[in-house]
C-alpha positions, 0 to 999 in steps of 0.5 A: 769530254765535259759532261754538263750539269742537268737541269730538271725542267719542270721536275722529271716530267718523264715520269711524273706530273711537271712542276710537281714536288714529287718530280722535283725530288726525283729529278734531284734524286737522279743526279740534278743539281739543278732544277727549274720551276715555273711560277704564277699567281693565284686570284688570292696572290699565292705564288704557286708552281705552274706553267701552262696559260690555262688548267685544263691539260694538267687539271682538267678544268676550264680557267687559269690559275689567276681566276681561282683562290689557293683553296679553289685550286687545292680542290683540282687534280693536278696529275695530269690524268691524259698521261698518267691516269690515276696514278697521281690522282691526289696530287694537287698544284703546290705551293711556291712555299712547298718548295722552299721548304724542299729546297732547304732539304737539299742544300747543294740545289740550285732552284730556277724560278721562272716568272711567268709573263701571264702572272706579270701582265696580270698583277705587275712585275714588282708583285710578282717578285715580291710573292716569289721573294717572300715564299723562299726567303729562307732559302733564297741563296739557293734561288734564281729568278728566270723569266723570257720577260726581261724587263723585270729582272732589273727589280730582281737584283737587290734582293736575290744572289743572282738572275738569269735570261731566257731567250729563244734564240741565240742571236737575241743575246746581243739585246741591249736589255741583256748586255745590260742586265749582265745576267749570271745565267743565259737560257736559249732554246736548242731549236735557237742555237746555230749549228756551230760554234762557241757557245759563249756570253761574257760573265753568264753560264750557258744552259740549253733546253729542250734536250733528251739526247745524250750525244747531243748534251754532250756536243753543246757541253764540248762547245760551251753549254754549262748546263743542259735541262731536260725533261728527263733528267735521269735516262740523260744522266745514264747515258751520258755517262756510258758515252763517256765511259 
């Protein structure tokens, strides 16, 4: 039986606070090849790794990421005190800068940059990918820009190696806009996939997300699933290996 490829959603959010550095090391450190990042700007147009629409379940603060500068942001926690207390009480939102320069310590990791749809109603695609860009050139052979809004992968492929779709579903592949973009990744929700059958799109892998359960990685792997992400990255690896041992 094929064990898949995992992917670090947002990290290791498991164990640590998403889209933080530390999670990302950890997922790396736990057997991921992969891992995805979300990405939004700052007022100051700093591209930074972020997810939620607003601050307050990860910071604890009223407003979004585009309503603060880089340096108002560095003043907030960003260790999600509802799930962890304390614990990561220095931990601030890092930049997407920061990353790369992770990323270039891991050479064999692929990153998957997620941009975000607030960051792109609120500043424009081409903005956006140009920030993102511009943070990880040095590293940009190991980077995929993702993103649910698929309009803006098109400006995405002069310049980074490869792109990826995100869909909730699976019958959404048949979008003229992705048979059009001819997307080396294709990304859709578990809740999304039909029971049965292949999982399979011409010239794309395919990654599943949301996925904790090992036999369940393990049955979408036998039907097609390139990639599994996971919140959990770790206990995924583990004990996918015991089924299979």
């Amino acid at each position: 039986m094929p064990i898949p490829e995992l992917v670090g959603h947002r990290g290791y959010p498991r164990h640590y606070p998403e889209n933080s550095l530390i999670g990302i090391e950890a997922a790396i450190a736990a057997g991921a090849r992969f891992i995805e990042t979300d990405v939004q700007l700052t007022q100051d147009r700093v591209p930074v790794l972020f997810h939620d629409h607003d601050l307050m379940r990860i910071c604890g603060v009223q407003g979004a990421i585009a309503d603060y500068t880089f340096e108002q942001l560095q003043q907030f926690p960003a260790g999600e005190f509802t799930r962890f207390g304390y614990k990561f009480a220095q931990m601030r939102i890092p930049a997407l800068t920061e990353l790369g320069m992770l990323l270039a310590r891991h050479r064999p990791v692929t990153a998957f940059i997620e941009l975000k749809r607030i960051a792109i109603e609120r500043f424009g695609a081409d903005t956006v990918l140009e920030r993102a860009y511009a943070a990880l050139k040095p590293v940009i052979v190991q980077c995929v820009p993702i993103s649910y809004v698929l309009e803006v992968l098109p400006a995405a492929r002069p310049r980074w190696p490869a792109i990826g779709a995100v869909i909730d579903r699976w019958n959404e592949r048949k979008q003229d806009i992705v048979r059009t973009l001819q997307p080396e990744y294709l990304f859709c929700d578990v809740e999304g996939l039909p029971r049965f059958g292949k999982l399979h799109y011409p010239g794309a892998k395919i990654a599943v997300y949301e996925v904790v359960d090992a036999r369940t990685a393990l049955r979408l792997a036998a039907r097609g699933a390139y990639m599994i992400e996971s919140f959990a990255v770790g206990e995924l690896h583990r004990d996918m290996e015991l089924l299979c041992a």
